[in-house]
N, C-alpha and C positions, 0 to 999 in steps of 0.2 A: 398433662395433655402434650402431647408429641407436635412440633412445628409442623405446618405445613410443607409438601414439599417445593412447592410454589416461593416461601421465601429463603429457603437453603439455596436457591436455584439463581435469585435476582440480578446479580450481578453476573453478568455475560461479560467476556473479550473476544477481541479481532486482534488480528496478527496481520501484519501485510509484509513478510518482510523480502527482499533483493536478491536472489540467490545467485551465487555464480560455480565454475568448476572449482575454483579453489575455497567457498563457503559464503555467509552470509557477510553482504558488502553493504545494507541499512535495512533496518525492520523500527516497526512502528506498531506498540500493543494501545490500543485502549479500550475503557470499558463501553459495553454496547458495540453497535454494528455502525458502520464508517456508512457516511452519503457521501454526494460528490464533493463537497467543499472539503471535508477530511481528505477525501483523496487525494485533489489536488493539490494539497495541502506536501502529504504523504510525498507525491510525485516530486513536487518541490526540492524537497530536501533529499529524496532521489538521485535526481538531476545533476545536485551540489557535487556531488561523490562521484559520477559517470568522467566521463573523458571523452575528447572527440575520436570520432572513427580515424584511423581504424587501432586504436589504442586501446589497451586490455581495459573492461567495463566500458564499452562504450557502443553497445547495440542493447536495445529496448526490447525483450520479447513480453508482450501480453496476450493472456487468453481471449476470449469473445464476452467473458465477464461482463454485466450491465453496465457495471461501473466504471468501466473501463473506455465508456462510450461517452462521456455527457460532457458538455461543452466546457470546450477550457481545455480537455487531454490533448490533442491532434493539437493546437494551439500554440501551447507548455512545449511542445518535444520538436515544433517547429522554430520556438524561440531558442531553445536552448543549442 
């Protein structure tokens, strides 16, 4: 009997990772899809690595992404 392909399939990742012009400055893979506490989680350690304006790594660009919206983001990048 041949596996389903439902369980060759199961385990899913996400990638979120930092890009910059000179390459990737933090990425974070896990298994499954990130909610907002991964993310801000994610952002966190982000953050760690950025620099104040106007120092190389130190502007935030995000899409309009869901997740990128949920409370704690706007919060996180105003503490930091």
């Amino acid at each position: 009997m041949l596996p389903s392909l439902h369980n060759t399939l199961s385990n899913r990742y996400s990638i979120l990772p930092a890009l910059t012009t000179s390459g990737i400055i933090y990425s974070h893979i896990k298994v499954g899809a990130y909610n907002g506490n991964h993310f801000l989680n994610y952002l966190r350690g982000l953050l760690d690595v950025m620099n104040p304006y106007p120092a190389p790594h130190s502007v935030l660009v995000m899409d309009n992404c869901r997740i990128h919206h949920v409370d704690g983001v706007e919060e996180l990048c105003r503490e930091w």
